[in-house]
C-alpha positions as a LaTeX table, in Angstrom:
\begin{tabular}{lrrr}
\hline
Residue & $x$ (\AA) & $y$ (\AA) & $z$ (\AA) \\
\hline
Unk1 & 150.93 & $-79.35$ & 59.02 \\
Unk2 & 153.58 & $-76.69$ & 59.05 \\
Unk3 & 155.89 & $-79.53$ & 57.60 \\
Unk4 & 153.61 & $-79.99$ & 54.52 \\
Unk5 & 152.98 & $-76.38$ & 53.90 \\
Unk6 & 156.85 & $-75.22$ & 54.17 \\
Unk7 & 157.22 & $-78.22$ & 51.51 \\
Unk8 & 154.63 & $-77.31$ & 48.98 \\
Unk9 & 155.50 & $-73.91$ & 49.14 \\
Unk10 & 159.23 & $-75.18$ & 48.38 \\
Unk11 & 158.36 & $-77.08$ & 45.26 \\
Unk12 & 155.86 & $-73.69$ & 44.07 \\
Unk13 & 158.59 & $-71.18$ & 44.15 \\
Unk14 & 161.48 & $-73.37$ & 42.48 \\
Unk15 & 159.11 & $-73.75$ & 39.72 \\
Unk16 & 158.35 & $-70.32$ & 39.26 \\
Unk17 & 162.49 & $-69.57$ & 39.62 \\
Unk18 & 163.03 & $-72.30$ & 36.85 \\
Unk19 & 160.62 & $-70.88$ & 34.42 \\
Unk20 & 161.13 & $-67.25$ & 34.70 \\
Unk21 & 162.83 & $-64.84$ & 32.59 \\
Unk22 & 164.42 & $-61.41$ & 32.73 \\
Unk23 & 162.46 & $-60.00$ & 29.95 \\
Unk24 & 158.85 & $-61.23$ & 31.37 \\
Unk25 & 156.95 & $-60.80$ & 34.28 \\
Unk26 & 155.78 & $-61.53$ & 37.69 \\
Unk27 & 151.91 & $-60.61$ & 37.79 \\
Unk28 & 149.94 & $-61.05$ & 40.95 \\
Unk29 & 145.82 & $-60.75$ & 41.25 \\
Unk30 & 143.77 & $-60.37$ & 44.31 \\
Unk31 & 141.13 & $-62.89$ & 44.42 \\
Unk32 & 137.47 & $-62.96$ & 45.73 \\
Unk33 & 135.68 & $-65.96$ & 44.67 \\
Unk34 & 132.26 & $-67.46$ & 45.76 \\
Unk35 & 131.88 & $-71.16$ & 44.97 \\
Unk36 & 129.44 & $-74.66$ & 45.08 \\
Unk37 & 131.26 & $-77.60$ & 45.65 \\
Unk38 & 129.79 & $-81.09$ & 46.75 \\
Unk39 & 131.30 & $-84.60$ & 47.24 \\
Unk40 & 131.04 & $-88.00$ & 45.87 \\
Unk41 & 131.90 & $-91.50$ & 47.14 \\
Unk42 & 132.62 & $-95.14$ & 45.57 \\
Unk43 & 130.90 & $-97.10$ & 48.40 \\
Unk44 & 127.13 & $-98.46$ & 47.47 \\
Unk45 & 125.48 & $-97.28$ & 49.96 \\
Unk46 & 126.36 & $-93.66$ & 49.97 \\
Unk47 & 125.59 & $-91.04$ & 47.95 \\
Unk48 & 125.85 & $-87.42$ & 47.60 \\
Unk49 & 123.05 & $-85.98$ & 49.25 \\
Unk50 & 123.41 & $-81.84$ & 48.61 \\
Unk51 & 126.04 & $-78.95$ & 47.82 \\
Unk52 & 127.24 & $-76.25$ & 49.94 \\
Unk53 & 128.07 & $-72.69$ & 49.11 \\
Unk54 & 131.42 & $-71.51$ & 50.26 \\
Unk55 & 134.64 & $-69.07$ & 48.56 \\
Unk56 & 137.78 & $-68.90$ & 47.81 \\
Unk57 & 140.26 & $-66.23$ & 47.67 \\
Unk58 & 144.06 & $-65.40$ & 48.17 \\
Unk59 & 146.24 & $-64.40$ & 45.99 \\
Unk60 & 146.65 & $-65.50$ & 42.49 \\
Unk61 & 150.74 & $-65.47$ & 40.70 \\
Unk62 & 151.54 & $-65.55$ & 37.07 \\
Unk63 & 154.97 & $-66.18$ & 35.97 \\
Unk64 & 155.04 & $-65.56$ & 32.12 \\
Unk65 & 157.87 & $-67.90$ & 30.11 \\
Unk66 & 156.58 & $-66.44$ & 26.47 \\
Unk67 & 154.42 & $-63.37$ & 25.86 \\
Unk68 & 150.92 & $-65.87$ & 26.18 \\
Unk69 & 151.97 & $-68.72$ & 28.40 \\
Unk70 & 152.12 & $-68.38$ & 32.05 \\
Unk71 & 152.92 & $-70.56$ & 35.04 \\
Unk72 & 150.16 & $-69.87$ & 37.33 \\
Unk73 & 149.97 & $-70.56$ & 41.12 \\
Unk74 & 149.15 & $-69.07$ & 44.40 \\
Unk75 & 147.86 & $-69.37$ & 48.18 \\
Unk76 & 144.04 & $-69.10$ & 48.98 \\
Unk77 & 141.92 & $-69.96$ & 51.77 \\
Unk78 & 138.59 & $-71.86$ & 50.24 \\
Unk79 & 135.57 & $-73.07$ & 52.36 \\
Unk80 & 133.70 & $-76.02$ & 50.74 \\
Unk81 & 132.39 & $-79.46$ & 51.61 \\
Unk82 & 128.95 & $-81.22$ & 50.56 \\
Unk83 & 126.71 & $-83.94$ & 52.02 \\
Unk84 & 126.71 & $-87.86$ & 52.31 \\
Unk85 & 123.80 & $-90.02$ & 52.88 \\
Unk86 & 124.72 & $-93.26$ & 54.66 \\
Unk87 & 122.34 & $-95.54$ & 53.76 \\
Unk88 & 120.81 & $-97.90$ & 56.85 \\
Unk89 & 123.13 & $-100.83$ & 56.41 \\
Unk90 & 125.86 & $-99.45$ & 57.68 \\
Unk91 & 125.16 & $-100.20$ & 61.59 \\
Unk92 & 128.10 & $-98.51$ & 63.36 \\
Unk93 & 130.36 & $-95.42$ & 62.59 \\
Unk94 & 132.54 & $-92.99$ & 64.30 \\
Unk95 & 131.73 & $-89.46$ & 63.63 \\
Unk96 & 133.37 & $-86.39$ & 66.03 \\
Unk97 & 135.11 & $-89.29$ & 68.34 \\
Unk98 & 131.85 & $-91.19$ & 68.69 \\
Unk99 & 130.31 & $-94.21$ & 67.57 \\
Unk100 & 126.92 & $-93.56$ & 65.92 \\
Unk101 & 124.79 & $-95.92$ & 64.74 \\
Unk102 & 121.89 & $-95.56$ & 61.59 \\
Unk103 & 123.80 & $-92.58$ & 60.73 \\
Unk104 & 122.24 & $-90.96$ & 57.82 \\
Unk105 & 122.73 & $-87.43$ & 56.60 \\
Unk106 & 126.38 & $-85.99$ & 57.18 \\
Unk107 & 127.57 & $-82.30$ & 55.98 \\
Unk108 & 130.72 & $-81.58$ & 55.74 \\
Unk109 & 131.80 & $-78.18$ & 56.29 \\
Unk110 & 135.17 & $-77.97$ & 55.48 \\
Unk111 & 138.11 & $-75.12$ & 55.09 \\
Unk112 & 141.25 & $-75.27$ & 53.48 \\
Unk113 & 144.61 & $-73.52$ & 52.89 \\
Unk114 & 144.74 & $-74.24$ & 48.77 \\
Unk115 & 148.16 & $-74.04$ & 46.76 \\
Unk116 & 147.35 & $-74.43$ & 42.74 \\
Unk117 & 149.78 & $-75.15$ & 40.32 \\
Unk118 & 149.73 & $-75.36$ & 36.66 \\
Unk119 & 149.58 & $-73.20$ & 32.67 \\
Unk120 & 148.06 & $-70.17$ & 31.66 \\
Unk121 & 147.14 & $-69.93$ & 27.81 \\
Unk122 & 146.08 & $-65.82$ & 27.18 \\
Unk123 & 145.35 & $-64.53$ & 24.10 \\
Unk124 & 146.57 & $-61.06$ & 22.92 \\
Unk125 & 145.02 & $-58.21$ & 23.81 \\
Unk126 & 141.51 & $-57.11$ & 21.77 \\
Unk127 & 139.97 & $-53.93$ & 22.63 \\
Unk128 & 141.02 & $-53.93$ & 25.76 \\
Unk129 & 139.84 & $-57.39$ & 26.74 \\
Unk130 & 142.41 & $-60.88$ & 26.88 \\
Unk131 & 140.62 & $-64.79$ & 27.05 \\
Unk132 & 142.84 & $-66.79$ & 28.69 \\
Unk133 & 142.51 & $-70.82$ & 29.23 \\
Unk134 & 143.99 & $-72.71$ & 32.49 \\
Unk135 & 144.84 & $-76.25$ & 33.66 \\
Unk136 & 146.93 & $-78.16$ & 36.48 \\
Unk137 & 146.76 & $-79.84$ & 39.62 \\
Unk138 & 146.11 & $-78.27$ & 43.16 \\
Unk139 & 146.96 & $-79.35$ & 47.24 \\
Unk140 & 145.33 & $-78.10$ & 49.90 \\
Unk141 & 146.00 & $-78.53$ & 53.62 \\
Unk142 & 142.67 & $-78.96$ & 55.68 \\
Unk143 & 142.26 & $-75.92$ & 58.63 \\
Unk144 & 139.33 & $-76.63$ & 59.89 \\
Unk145 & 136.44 & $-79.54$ & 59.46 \\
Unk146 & 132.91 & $-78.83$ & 61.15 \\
Unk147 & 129.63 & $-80.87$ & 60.59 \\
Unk148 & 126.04 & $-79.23$ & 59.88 \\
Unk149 & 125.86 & $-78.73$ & 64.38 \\
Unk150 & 129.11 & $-76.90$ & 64.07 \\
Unk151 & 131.07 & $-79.48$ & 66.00 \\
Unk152 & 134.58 & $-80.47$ & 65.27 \\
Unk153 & 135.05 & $-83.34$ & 62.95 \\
Unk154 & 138.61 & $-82.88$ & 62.41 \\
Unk155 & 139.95 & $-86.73$ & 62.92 \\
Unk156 & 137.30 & $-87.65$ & 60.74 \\
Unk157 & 138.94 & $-85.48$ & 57.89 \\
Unk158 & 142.33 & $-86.23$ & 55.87 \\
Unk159 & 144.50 & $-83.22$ & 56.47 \\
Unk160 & 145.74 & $-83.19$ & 52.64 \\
Unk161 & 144.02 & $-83.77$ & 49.41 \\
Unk162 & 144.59 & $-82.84$ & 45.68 \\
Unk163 & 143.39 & $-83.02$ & 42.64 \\
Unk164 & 143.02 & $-81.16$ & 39.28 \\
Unk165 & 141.16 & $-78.14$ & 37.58 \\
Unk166 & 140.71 & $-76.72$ & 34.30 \\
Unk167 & 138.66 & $-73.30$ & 33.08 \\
Unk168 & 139.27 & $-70.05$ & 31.49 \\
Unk169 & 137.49 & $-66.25$ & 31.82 \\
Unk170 & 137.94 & $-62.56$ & 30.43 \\
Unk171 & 140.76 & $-59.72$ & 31.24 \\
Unk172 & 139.34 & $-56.21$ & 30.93 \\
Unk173 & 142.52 & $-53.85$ & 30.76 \\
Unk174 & 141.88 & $-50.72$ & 33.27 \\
Unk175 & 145.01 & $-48.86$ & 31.88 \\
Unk176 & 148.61 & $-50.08$ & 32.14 \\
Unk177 & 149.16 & $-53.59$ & 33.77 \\
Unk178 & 146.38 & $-53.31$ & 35.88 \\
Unk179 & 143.75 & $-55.63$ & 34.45 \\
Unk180 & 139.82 & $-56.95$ & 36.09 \\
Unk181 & 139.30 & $-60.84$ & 35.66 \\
Unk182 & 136.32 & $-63.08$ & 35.63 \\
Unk183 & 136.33 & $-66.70$ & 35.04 \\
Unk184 & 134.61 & $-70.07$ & 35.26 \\
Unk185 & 137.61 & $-72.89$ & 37.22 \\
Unk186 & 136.52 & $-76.69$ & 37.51 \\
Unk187 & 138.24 & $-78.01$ & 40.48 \\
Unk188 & 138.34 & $-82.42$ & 40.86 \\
Unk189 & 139.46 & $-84.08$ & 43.83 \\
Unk190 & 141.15 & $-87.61$ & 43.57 \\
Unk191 & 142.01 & $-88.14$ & 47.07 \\
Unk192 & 139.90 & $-90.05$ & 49.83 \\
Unk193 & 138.55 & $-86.25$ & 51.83 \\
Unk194 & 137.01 & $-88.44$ & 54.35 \\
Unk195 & 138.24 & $-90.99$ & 57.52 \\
Unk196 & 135.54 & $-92.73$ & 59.54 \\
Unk197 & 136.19 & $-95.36$ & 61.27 \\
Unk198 & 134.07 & $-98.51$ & 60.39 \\
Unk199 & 133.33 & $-97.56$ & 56.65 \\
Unk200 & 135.95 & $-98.01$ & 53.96 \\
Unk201 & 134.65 & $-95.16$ & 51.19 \\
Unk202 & 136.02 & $-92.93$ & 48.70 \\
Unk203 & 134.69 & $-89.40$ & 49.02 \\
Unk204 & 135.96 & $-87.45$ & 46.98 \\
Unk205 & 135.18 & $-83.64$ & 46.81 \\
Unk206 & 134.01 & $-81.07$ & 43.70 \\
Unk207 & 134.17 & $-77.48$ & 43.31 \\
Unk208 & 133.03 & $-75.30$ & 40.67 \\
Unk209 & 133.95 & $-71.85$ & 41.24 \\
Unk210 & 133.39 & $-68.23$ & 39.87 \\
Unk211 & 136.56 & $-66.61$ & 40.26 \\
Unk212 & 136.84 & $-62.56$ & 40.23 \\
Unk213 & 139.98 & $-60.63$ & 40.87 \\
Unk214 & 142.10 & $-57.66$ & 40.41 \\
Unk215 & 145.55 & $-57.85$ & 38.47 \\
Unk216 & 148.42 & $-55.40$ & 39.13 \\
\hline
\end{tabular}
């Protein structure tokens, strides 16, 4: 785990050292973000049975290369998950270290450390509000994996998964550089979240998430 992290961490900060410039700069935002996210799968017989609630929030870094364009990325801590029906035809699978059998309705409570990477579009400034538009990819390292009793499913989960998101939101200027922010972020998984043994699915996982935060 510490391996992965030191690694994507690595690859976040050379990018923001090869696209900065001495004459723009380094912004960070405190964010505090609450969020629905659900999963899907490829396999017949399961589907996605609910949502869960959850947040996000860290700390948010924009690296401006031109007065509009940013390289955005950051560290957060997001809870999320969903829930999987397993239809009755699959007989046997492993769940928390044990076999189960006629499983049928799984949550997935899930918590990861989330490093985003990817372009900021912001629009000048217009009495005293900015738009801005965003897209890119994301990792995240799984922390912590629980099911709807609480109990450790952690070998059931795949410690890393990625995918992509795209949105946009407001700036409200408070004076100076210091700046409010609301937005509206899409976040798609394209990595298998999920490793039973004795099912060979494709769950993928879905956020949507309202982010606010504070810009200094």
């Amino acid at each position: 785990m510490k391996r992965h992290l030191l690694i994507a961490l690595t690859v976040t900060l050379f990018c923001f050292k090869a696209f900065s410039q001495e004459d723009e700069g380094l912004r960070l935002a405190i964010v505090l973000s609450p969020q629905v996210s659900w999963m899907s799968t490829d396999h017949e017989q399961v589907t996605s049975k609910g949502n869960l609630m959850g947040y996000n929030f860290g700390i948010i870094m924009d690296n401006f290369f031109a007065p509009n364009y940013a390289l955005t990325s950051g560290l957060t801590i997001n809870s999320s998950g969903g829930k999987l029906h397993y239809n009755p035809g699959i007989p046997v699978m492993e769940i928390g270290g044990e076999n189960k059998t006629n499983v049928t309705d799984v949550t997935y409570d899930l918590k990861y450390i989330e490093i985003p990477i990817g372009i900021k579009l912001i629009t000048n400034d217009f009495r005293r509000s900015r738009y801005y538009a965003q897209f890119g990819l994301y990792s995240q390292f799984n922390i912590q994996a629980r099911n709807g009793d609480k109990k450790a499913i952690g070998d059931d989960i795949n410690f890393f998964e990625m995918g992509y998101n795209l949105g946009g939101g407001i700036e409200y200027s408070l004076g100076g550089s210091t700046y409010l922010t609301a937005g509206l972020l899409y976040n798609n998984g394209f990595m298998d979240v999920t490793n039973h043994s004795g099912i060979d699915d494709k769950a993928t996982l879905n956020r949507v998430t309202i982010q606010f935060g504070i810009i200094f």
